[in-house]
C-alpha positions as CSV (number, residue, x, y, z in Angstrom):
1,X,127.9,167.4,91.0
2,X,129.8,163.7,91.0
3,X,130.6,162.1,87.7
4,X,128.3,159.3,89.3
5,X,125.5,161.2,89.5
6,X,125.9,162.7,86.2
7,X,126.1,158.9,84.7
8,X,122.7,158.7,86.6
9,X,121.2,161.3,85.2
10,X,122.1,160.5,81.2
11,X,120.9,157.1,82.1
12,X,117.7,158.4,83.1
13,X,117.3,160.3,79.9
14,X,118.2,157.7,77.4
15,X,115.1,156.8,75.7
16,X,114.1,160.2,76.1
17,X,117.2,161.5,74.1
18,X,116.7,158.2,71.3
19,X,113.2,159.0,70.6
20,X,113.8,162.8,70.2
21,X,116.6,161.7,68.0
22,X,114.0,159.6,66.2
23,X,112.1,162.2,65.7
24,X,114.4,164.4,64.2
25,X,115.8,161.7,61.8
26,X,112.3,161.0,60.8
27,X,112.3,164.8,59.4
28,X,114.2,165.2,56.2
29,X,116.0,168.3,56.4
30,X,118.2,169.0,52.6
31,X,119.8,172.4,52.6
32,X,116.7,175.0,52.1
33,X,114.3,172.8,53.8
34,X,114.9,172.9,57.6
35,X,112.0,174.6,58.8
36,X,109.8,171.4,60.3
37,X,113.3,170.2,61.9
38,X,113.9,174.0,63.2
39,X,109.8,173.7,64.6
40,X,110.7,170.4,66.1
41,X,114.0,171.9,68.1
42,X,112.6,175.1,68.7
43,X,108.9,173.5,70.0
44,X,111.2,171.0,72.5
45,X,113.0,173.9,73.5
46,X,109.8,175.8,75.1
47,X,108.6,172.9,76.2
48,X,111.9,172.4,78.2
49,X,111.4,175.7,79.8
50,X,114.5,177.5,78.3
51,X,114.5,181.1,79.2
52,X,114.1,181.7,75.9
53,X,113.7,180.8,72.3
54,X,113.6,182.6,69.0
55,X,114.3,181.7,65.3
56,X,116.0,184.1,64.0
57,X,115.6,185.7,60.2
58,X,117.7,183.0,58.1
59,X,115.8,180.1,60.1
60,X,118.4,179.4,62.6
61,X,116.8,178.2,66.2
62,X,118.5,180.1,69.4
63,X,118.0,179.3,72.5
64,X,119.2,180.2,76.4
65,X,119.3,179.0,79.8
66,X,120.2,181.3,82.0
67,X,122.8,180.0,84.8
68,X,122.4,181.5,88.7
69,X,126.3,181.3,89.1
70,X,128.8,183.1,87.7
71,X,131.4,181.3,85.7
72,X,131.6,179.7,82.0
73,X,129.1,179.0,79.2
74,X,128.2,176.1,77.3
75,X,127.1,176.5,73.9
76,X,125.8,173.6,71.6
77,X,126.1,174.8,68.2
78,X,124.8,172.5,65.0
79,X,123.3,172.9,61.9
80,X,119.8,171.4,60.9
81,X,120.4,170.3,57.3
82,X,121.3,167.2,56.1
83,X,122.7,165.7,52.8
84,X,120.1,163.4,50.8
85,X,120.2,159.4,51.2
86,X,122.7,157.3,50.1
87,X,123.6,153.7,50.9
88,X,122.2,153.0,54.4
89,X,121.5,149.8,55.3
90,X,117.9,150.7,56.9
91,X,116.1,153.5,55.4
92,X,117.5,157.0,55.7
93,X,114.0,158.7,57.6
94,X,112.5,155.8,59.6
95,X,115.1,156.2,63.2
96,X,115.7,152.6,62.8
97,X,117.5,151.7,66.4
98,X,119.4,148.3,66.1
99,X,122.4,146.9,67.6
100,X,122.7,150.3,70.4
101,X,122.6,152.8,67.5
102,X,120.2,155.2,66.0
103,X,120.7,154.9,62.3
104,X,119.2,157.7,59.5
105,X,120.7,160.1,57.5
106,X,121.9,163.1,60.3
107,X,121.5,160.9,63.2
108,X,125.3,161.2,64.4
109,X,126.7,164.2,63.3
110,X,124.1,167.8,62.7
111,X,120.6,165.9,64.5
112,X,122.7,164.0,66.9
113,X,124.0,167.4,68.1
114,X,120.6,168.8,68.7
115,X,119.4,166.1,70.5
116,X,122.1,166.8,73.1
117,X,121.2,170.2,73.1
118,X,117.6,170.2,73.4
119,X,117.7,167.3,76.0
């Protein structure tokens, strides 16, 4: 596949991967609490069509495409907690988009991974 077509094809999933990302921000998530975020990811995942999906005995959300070529792996590995609010500037649970960014507490570092990886 070309880089271009690859720009083509995140283009084309762009609101797709911000309102998935809205809906996991809109999900508080503190250490202990994950399980709706972990039904969120592992729901999208199914839906996907991933080979399969499983949450495994601590809560943690696995899932697997299986490639038809030989060669390398790509695993997207996260966690589904998040710390509690602080100082935002919009509030931490509503997925406030403004300016080109998604802003609510996990949005760029544990949700924005699994938005990536459940695509």
């Amino acid at each position: 596949m070309e880089t271009r077509q690859l720009f083509e094809l995140a283009d084309a999933a762009l609101a797709d991967c911000v309102s998935f990302g809205q809906a996991l921000v809109r999900i508080p998530s503190p250490s202990g609490q994950e399980g709706a975020v972990a039904e969120l990811v592992r729901n999208r995942m199914q839906a996907l069509g991933y080979d399969r999906v499983w949450t495994d005995e601590v809560g943690n959300v696995i899932g697997v495409i299986r490639g038809n070529r030989p060669g390398k792996a790509v695993l997207f590995n996260c966690h589904l907690d998040q710390v509690g609010p602080g100082g935002w500037p919009y509030p931490p649970h509503e997925g406030v988009v403004r300016d080109g960014y998604l802003w609510g507490r996990g949005a760029s570092d544990c949700k924005g991974a699994l938005r990536l990886g459940a695509l």
